[in-house]
N, C-alpha and C positions, 0 to 999 in steps of 0.2 A: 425479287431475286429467288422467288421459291420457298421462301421464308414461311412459317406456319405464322410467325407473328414477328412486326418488329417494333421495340420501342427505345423511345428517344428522350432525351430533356434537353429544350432549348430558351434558353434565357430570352425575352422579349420585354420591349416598351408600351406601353399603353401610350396614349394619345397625350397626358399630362409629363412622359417621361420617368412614372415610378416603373422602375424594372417588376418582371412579373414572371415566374416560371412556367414554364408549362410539360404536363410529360406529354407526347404524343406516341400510340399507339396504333399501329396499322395492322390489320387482318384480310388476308386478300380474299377476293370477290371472284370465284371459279364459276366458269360454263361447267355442261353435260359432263364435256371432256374432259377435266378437269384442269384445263388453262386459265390462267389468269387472264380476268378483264378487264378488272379494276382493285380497291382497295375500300373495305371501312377503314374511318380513320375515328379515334377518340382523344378529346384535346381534356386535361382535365388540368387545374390550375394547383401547382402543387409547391404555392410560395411558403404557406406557412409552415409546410415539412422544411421544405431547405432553411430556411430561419432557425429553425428549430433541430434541424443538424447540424449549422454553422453554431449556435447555442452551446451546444453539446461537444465540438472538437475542442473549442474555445476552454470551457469547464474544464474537458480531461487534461486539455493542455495545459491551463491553470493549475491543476491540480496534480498533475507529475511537477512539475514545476515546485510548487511548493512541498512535496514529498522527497523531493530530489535535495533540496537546500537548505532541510531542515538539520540541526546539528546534533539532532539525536536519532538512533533507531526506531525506527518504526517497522512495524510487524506483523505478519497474521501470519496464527499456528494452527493446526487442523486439529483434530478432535483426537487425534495421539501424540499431539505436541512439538509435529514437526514445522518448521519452515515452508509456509506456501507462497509469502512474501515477503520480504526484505526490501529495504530502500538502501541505498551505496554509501551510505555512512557506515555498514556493515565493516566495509573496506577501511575505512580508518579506524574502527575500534577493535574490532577483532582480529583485521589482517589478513581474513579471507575474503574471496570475492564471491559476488553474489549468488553466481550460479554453484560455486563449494557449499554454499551455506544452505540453500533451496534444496527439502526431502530430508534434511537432517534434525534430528529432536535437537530444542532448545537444550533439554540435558545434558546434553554433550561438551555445552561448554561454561555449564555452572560449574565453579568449584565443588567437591566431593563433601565439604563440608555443610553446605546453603541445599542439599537435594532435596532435605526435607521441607524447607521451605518454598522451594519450588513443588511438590507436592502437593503443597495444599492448593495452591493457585487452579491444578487441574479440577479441586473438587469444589470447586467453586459450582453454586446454584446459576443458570439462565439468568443473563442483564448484572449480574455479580461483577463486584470490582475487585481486584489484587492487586495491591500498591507495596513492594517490598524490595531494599536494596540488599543484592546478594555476590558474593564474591562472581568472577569471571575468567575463563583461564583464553587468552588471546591465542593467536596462531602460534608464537615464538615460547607459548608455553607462562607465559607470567599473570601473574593474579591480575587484576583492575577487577573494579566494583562498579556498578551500574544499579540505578534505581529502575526498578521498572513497573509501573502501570499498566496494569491487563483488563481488560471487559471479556467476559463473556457471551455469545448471543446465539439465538439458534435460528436458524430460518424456516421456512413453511414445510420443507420436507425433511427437519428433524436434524439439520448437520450443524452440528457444535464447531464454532471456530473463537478462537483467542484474539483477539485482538488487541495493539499494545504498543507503548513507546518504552523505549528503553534508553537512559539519560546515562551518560560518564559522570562518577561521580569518584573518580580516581583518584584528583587532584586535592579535590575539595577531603578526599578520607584521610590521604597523605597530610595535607594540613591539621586536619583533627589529631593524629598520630601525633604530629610535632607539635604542638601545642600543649599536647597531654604529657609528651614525654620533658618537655620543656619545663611545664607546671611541677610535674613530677622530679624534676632535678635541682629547681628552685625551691620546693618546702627540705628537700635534702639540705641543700645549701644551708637554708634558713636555720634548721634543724643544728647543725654541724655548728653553727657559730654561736647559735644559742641564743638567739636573736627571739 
């Protein structure tokens, strides 16, 4: 058709039936004139690439999959601590959606109190871990707490990223609160009767 080159992948049988790919490339074969008279063709057997990219759809697709349905945040922050990644648990515990959250520094939505603890987490050494629960201010403005787990790593051309899961521990604080306050009203009591 005039083509400078054209290539193809066409799935084929071998003589026992195991399927077998192949790319075929054609380059056409010009006269003086420069008309087409024929064509090279190159057949070159390219099963174990396609294996190895059905491998590979498989994985990512595994692997959003389980990113997706985890019950915690998971996260990667750039080297000024914003938002490059989020997974859509975001949406239940902050409130915002993904794309609100994506370009925005983490700080933004620690409580005013915990910054300094978030602080240190930046000055964390390469392969370094930060494991700390700190208050969280959600979309509708209300405190919740979250444990969160960070690595830090740098890759071959020098770019720092945070990497991290960030756990609800809301419920579980609210219980400690009431248990404390609880304790705390029982040695009163105790106290009061003289017991």
């Amino acid at each position: 058709r005039g083509e400078d080159r054209a290539v193809s992948e066409r799935l084929r049988f071998d003589k026992f039936g195991k399927p077998t790919w192949l790319q075929h490339t054609a380059t056409p074969i010009r006269d003086e004139k420069g008309e087409i008279i024929g064509a090279s063709e190159l057949i070159v057997d390219i099963t174990q690439r396609k294996h190895t990219e059905e491998w590979l759809r498989d994985s990512q697709r595994m692997y959003r999959n389980l990113v997706e349905q985890v019950p915690d945040m998971i996260f990667c922050l750039d080297q000024s601590g914003k938002f490059v990644f989020v997974n859509t648990e975001v949406e239940n515990f902050l409130g915002y959606s993904v794309h609100d959250v994506l370009e925005t520094p983490l700080k933004e939505y620690v409580a005013p109190q915990d910054q300094e603890k978030l602080d240190a987490m930046f000055g964390l050494k390469p392969e370094g871990i930060w494991d700390e629960e700190v208050g969280i201010l959600d979309s509708a403005g209300d405190r919740k707490f979250a444990r969160i787990r960070c690595k830090v790593t740098v890759n071959e051309e020098g770019t720092v990223t945070y990497e991290g899961v960030m756990r609800d521990r809301t419920a579980r604080r609210k219980l400690e609160e009431d248990l404390k306050a609880s304790k705390t009203a029982l040695v009163e009591k105790i106290k009061k009767q003289g017991i």
